[in-house]
C-alpha positions, 0 to 999 in steps of 0.5 A: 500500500502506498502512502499518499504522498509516495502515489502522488509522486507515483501518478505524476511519474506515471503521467511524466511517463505518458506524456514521454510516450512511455507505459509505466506498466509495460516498463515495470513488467521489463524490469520484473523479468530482468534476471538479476545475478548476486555475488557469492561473496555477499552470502559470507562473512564481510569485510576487508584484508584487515578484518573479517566481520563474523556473522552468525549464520553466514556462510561458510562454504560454497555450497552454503552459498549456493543454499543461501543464494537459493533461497534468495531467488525462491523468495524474490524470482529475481536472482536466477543465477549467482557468480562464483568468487574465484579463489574463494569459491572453489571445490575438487567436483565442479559436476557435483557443485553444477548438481547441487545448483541445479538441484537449488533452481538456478545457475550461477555465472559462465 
């Protein structure tokens, strides 16, 4: 639900939009359908080459990445896809993790 100030900048975006010979309708169904790919390193534990900020519940391993990565695009229907950190992201059965991300509904980068 909108607020009302929020669908008066709505509707005027809308009529801004029109008078440009632009649906807003059709342009919000593009961007529905625009697949978005997250990075593996956003699943896990943060920071920088000085520190690592610990999360509990973060992930600890490619495969976790790859669950967590799964959920993400079974909530949002967005994130069909996720992109491997290489050196970070790396295991010894490339088929066997390939299976397991199909196995979560997605892929990730080529």
């Amino acid at each position: 639900m909108l607020t009302p100030d929020i669908k008066l900048q709505y509707d005027a975006l809308n009529a801004s939009l029109s008078a440009h010979g632009l649906n807003a309708e059709a342009i919000k169904a593009h961007v529905r359908a625009l697949p978005i790919e997250t990075p593996s390193w956003g699943y896990g534990n943060g920071g920088t080459r000085f520190k690592v900020f610990s999360c509990p519940g973060a992930a600890r391993t490619v495969e976790e990445k790859i669950a967590d990565a799964g959920l993400v695009n079974k909530l949002t229907g967005a994130c069909p896809s996720v992109a491997l950190h290489i050196p970070w992201d790396t295991t010894d059965d490339w088929a066997g993790l390939a299976a397991y991300a199909q196995h979560q509904a997605f892929a990730w980068a080529r």
